[in-house]
N, C-alpha and C positions, 0 to 999 in steps of 0.2 A: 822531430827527426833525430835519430840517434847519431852521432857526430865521428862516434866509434868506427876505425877503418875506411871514414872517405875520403876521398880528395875534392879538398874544397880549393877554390879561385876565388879570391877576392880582387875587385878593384880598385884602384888607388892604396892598396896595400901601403904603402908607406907614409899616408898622411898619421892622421893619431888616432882615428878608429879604427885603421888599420893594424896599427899595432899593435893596439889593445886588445882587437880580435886574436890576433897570431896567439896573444900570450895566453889568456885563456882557453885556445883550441889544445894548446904547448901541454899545460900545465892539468889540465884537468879534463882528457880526452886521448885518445890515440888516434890521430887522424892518421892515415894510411901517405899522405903528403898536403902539405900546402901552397898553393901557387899562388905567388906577387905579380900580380899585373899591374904594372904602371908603369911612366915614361921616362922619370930620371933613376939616372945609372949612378949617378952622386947618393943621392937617396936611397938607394939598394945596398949599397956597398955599407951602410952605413946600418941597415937593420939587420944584415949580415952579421956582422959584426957584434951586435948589438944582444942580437941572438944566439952565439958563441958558434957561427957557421952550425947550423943544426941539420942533420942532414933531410931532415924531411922538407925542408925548404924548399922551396924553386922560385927561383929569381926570373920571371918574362917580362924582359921589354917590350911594350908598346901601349899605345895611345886606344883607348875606347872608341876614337872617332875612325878607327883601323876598321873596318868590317871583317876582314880578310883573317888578318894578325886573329882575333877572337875566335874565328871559328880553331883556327889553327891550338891556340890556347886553354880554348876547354872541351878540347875531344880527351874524354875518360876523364869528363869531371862531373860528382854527383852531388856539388853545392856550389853555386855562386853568388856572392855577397857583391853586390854593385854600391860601392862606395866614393866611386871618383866622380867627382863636380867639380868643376869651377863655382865656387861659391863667395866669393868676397864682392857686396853689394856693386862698391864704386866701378871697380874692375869690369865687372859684367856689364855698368851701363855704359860704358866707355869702349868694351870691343864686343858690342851685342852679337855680331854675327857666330863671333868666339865662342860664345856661352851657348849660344842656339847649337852648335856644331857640336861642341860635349858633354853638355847639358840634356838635349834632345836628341839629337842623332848619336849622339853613344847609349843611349840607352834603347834606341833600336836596335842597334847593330847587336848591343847585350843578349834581348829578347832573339836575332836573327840566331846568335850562335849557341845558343841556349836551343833551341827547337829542332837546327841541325844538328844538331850532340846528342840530342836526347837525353839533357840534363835536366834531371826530375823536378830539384828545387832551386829558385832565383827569386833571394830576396834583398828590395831593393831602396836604399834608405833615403827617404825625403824630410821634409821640414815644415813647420809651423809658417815658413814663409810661404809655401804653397798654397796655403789657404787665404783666398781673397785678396789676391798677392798685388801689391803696390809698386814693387823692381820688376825688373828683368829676371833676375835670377830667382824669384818665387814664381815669376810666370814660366821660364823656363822647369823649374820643377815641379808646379802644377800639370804641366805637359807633358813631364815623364811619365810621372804616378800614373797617368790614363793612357800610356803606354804601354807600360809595365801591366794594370788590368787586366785591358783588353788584349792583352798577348794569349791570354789563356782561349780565347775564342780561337786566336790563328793558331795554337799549337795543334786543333787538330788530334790526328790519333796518335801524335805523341805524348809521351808522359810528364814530357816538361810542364810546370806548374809556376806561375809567377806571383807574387804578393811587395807589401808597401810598408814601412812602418815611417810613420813620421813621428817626431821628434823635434823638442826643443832646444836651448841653447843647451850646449854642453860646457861645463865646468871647466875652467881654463883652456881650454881649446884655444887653437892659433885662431889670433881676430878677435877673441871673446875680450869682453871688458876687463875681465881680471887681472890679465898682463897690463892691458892699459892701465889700471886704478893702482896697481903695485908700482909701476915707474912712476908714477906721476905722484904717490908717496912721499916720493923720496925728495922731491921739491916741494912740498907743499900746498901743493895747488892739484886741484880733481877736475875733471869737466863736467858735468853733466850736461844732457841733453833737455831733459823737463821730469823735473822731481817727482811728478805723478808717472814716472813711465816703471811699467812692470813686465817682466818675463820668467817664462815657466826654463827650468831648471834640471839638468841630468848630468850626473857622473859618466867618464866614458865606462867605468865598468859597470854601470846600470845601463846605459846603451848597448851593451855588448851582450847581456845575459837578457834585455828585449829581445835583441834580435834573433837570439839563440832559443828563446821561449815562445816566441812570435812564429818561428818556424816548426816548432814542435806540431805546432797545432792549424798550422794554416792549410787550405784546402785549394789555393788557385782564387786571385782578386782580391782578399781584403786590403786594405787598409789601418794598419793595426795604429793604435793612440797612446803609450802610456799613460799611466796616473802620476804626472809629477806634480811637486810643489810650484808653487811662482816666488818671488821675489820681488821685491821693491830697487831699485836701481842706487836710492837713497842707502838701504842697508846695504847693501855691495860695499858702498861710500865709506860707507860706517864703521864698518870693519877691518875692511884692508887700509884706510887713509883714515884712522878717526882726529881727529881736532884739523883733519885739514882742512883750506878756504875752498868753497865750493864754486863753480864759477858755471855759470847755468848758458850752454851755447846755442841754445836751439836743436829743434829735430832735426836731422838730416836728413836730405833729399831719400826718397825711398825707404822711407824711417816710419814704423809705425809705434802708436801709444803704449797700444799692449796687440797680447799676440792671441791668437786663435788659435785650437787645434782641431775641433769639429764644431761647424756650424749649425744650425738650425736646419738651414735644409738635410746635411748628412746624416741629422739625426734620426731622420725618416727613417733611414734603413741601417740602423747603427745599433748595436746590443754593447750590454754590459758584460763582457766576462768576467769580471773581479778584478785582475791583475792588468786590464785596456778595457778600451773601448775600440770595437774593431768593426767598418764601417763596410759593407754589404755591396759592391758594385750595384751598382743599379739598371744595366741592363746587362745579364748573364748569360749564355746560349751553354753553359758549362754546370755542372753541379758544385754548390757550394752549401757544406753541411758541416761537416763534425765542429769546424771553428766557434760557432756557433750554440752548440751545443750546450746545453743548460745556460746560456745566457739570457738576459732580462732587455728587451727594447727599451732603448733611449726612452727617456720622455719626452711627447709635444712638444716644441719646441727648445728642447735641450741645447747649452752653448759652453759647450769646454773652451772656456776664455781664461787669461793670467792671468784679469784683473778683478772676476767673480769665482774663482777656485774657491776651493772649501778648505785648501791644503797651503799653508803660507810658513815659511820656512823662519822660524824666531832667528836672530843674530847669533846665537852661540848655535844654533843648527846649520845658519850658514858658516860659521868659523868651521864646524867640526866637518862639513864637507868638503871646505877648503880645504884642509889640513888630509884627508884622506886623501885628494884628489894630487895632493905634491907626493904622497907617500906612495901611489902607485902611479908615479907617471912614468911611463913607457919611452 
């Protein structure tokens, strides 16, 4: 999709993929306006600003879990980025109704005002925790993702079109280890959880140009995967804290070894485009093709896992995406 002239809605706009998205829609696009949906008015004011007041802006208050508010929000919009979660593991086992509420029912109401709008394209970002999910919050985003799907069956003879790209941990991102292992530098002392644990790895502005790439090509249903590296949790360690004592805590509750992003069984219906692996709905009442297109099927049992990748990030490749990742933080 050409980005040129539209008006895109993103939600959660104000978290850090949020902003990340704004800037390279900003910088490298004419979008015709961009609309911040999200709930703090602290937070707005402050990407306002942030953003030198730009007039293509638009600042909407309200909550995903709004039904009402969204429809209202993306009438004459011909992109929406659904990026608000509750996503911080402990948080969501702790107020599960919470998480089921804007977790899963924001992401209907997305799909409901998406359909009444008649907004073409809705793509909607999930995570490696949704595969085979061990919390709350993977189980709740495994539940969207087959929301968001199947929405293309209820859209009907509208033009709205729905798709999924999941993704792994992102590079500094709030919550992410990196902040952790940088403070905990500065005393000496690192935690780890167990030295064998590994996770697959993305820049927000490699998340930004998936999802932007992702929708170029999507057709309604998939499920898009990038091809990222993984990491070892020890080299994290390594780099931001080296000579410091390691102090090994155990896994946390809702805490997996390593992470997944297509399984065996998805592989079934899952092709190689080159740049993902983008995963086939399995039961479709819709046409799904161009996505597709010159891609190669998964292998028999195929398992995009961090801890059998083929792609492993050396310690000066993680320093230099550190160091990218401070260089354009938003």
């Amino acid at each position: 999709m050409d980005l040129h002239g539209k008006t895109v809605l993103i939600t959660g706009a104000t978290g850090s993929f949020g902003q990340a998205f704004i800037r390279v829609l900003l910088d490298e696009y004419e979008p015709r306006a961009i609309r911040l949906f999200s709930r703090d008015e602290y937070k707005q004011a402050q990407v306002q600003d942030a953003f030198g007041h730009d007039p293509r802006l638009r600042f909407l208050l309200g909550d995903v879990r709004d039904g009402e508010r969204l429809v209202r929000a993306t009438r004459g919009v011909d992109v929406i980025v659904h990026a608000a979660a509750l996503k911080q593991v402990p948080a969501c086992e702790y107020n599960p109704t919470e998480a089921v509420r804007t977790n899963i029912t924001g992401a209907e109401n997305v799909v409901s005002a998406a359909i009444a709008n008649d907004v073409p394209v809705t793509m909607a970002l999930s995570t490696d925790k949704a595969v085979n999910p061990v919390n709350l919050y993977g189980a709740t985003k495994l539940a969207a993702e087959k929301l968001i799907t199947q929405a293309n069956a209820y859209s009907g003879d509208s033009p709205a079109r729905f798709a999924n790209v999941r993704y792994g941990n992102v590079v500094g991102s709030r919550g992410s280890v990196v902040p952790l292992f940088r403070r905990q530098a500065l005393d000496g002392v690192v935690t780890i959880t167990d030295e064998r644990m590994t996770r697959f790895w993305i820049t927000l502005e490699q998340a930004v140009r998936f999802v932007i790439r992702s929708m170029e090509v999507m057709t309604g249903g998939e499920v898009f995967v990038p091809k990222i590296p993984s990491t070892r949790v020890t080299d994290i360690a390594d780099v931001l804290a080296p000579g410091a004592e390691r102090r090994i805590i155990g896994i946390r509750p809702g805490e997996k070894l390593h992470e997944v992003m297509l399984t065996e069984d998805e592989s079934r219906h899952a092709h190689d485009i080159g740049f993902a692996y983008v995963i086939a709905p399995e039961i479709a009442t819709w046409t799904v093709g161009p996505s597709f297109a010159g891609g190669t099927p998964c292998s028999p049992g195929f398992r995009y896992a961090s801890d059998t990748n083929d792609h492993w990030l050396t310690q000066e490749e993680l320093r230099a995406m550190l160091a990218d990742g401070d260089r354009r933080r938003w």
